[in-house]
C-alpha positions as CSV (number, residue, x, y, z in Angstrom):
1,X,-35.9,-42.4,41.9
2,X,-34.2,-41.4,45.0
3,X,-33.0,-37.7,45.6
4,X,-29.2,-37.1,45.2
5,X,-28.5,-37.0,48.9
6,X,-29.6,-40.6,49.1
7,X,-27.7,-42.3,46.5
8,X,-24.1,-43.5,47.2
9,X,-21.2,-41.6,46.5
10,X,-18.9,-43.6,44.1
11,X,-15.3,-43.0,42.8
12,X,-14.5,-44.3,39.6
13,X,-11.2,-44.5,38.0
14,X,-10.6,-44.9,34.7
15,X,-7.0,-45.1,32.4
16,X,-7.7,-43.9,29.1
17,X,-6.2,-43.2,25.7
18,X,-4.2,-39.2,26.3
19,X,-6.1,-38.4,22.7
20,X,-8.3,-35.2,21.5
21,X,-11.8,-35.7,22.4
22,X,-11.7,-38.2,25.2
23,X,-12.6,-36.3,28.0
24,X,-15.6,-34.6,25.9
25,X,-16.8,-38.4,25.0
26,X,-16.4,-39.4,28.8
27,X,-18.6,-36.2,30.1
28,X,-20.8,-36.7,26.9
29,X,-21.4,-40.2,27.8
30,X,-23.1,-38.7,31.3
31,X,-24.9,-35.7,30.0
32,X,-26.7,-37.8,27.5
33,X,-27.8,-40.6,30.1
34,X,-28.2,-37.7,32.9
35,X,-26.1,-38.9,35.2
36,X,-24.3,-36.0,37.2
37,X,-20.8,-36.1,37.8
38,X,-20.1,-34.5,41.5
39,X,-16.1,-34.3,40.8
40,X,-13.9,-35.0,37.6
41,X,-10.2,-35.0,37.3
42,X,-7.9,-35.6,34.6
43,X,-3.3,-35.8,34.2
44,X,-1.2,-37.6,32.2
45,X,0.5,-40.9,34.1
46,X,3.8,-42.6,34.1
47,X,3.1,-42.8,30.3
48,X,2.2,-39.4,28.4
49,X,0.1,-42.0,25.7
50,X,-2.7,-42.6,28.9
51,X,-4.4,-40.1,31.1
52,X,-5.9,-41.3,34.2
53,X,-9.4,-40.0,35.2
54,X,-11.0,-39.8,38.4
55,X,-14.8,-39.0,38.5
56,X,-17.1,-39.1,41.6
57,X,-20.7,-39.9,40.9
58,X,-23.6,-40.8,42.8
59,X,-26.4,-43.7,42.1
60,X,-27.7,-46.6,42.9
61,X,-26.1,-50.4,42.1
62,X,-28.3,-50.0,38.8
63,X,-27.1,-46.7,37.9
64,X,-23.3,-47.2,38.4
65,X,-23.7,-50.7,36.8
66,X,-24.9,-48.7,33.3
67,X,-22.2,-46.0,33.8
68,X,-19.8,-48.7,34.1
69,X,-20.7,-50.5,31.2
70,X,-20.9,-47.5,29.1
71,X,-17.6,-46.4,30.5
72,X,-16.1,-49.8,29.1
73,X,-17.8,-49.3,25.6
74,X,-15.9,-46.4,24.8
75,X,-13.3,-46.6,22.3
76,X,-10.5,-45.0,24.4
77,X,-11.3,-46.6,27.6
78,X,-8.8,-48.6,28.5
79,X,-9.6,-49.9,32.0
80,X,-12.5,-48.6,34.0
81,X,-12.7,-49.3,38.3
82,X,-15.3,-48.5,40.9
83,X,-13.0,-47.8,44.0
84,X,-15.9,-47.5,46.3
85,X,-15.4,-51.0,48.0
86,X,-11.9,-51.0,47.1
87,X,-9.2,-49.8,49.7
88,X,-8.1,-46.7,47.6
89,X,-6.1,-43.4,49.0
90,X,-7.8,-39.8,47.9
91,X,-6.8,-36.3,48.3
92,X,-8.1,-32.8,46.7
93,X,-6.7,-29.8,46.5
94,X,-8.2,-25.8,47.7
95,X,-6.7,-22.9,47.4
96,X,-9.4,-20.7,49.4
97,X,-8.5,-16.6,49.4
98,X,-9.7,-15.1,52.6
99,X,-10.3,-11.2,53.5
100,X,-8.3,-10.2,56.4
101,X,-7.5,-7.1,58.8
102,X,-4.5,-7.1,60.9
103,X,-6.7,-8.3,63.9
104,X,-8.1,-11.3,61.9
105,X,-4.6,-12.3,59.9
106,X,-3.2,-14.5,63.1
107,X,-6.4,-16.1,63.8
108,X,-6.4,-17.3,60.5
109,X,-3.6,-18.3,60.2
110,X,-3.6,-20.4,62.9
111,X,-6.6,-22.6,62.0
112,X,-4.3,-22.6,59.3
113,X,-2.1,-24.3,61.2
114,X,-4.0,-26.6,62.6
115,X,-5.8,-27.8,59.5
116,X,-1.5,-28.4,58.5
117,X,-2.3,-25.9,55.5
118,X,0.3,-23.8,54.1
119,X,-0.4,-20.0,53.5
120,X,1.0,-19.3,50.1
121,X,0.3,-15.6,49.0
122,X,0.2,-12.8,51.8
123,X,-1.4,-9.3,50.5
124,X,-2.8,-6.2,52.9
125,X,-6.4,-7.8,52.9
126,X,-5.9,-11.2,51.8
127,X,-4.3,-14.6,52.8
128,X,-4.5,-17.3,50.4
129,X,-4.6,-20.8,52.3
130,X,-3.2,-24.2,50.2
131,X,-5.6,-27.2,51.5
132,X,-4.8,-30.8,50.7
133,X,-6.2,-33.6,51.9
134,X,-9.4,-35.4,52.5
135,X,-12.9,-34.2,51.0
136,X,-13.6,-33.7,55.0
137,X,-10.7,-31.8,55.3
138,X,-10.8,-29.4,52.5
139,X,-14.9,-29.2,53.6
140,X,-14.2,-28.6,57.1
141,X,-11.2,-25.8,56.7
142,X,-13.6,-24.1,54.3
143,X,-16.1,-24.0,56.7
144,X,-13.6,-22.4,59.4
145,X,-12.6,-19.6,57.1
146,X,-16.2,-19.0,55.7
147,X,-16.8,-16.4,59.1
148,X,-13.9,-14.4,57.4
149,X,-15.3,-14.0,54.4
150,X,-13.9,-16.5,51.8
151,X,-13.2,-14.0,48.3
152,X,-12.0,-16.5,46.2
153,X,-12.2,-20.4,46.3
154,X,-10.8,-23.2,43.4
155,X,-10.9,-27.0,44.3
156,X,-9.5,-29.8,42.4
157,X,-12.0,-32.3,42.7
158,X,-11.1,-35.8,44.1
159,X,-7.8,-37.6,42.9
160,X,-7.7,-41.2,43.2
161,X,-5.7,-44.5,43.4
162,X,-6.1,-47.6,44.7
163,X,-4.1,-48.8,47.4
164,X,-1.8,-51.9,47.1
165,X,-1.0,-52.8,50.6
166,X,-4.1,-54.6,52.0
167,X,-3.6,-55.7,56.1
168,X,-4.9,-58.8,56.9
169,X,-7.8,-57.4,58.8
170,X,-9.6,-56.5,55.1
């Protein structure tokens, strides 16, 4: 079987039943087959009764073929797609505390700035840095602030919905 690093990442959204147990049956359903799951998110939708899921996984066409089938066989599933080859629109969320001094403060804040991040808790030795956007973009402003010295770091894993408008050109 191929290393991780050279299977396809894939996101896979799934509408499911808001019940008790669901999301242990989901991640229960990968630990028991051994597929990893790189990135899972979970909220409520328009209707408290249905949670949508978002999980990012990696495998071949075989692999994500079985996970999708499983997916479907679950009792609270109610509609399971791969947006990989779908036209879909995906953010994550950081919020990365980094040591500061009063020389460093305004340098990081202005990659800050430039990454369009917003600074949200100030302290003597600390900024804390709100990131949204792209899994590039949370990656790459992580890897700006690392040279600080990055104390503290929580990221929401990938969020995900397919898009509706499709251009011509697709």
């Amino acid at each position: 079987m191929a290393s991780s690093d050279q299977l396809k990442q894939h996101t896979i959204s799934l509408s499911v039943e808001n019940h008790f147990g669901t999301l242990n049956r989901i991640a229960g359903l990968f630990a028991a087959k051994g597929y990893n799951i790189d990135s899972l998110t979970v909220g409520e939708t328009e209707d408290a009764a249905i949670s949508r899921m978002t999980i990012v996984t990696r495998g071949d066409d075989q692999i994500i073929e079985q996970i999708l089938k499983q997916l479907n066989k679950l009792i609270d599933t109610i509609k399971v797609v791969d947006l990989t080859d779908e036209a879909f629109v995906d953010r994550e969320l950081a919020l990365v505390k980094v040591q500061c001094t009063p020389l460093t403060r305004m340098e990081i804040m202005q990659i800050s700035e430039i990454f369009r991040t917003k600074v949200v808790d100030v302290s003597a030795k600390t900024l804390t840095i709100e990131a949204t956007g792209s899994q590039l973009k949370v990656d790459a402003i992580i890897n700006m602030l690392k040279p600080f010295g990055i104390k503290e770091l929580a990221r929401t894993g990938r969020v995900a919905i397919k898009r509706e408008f499709q251009s011509e050109s697709q």
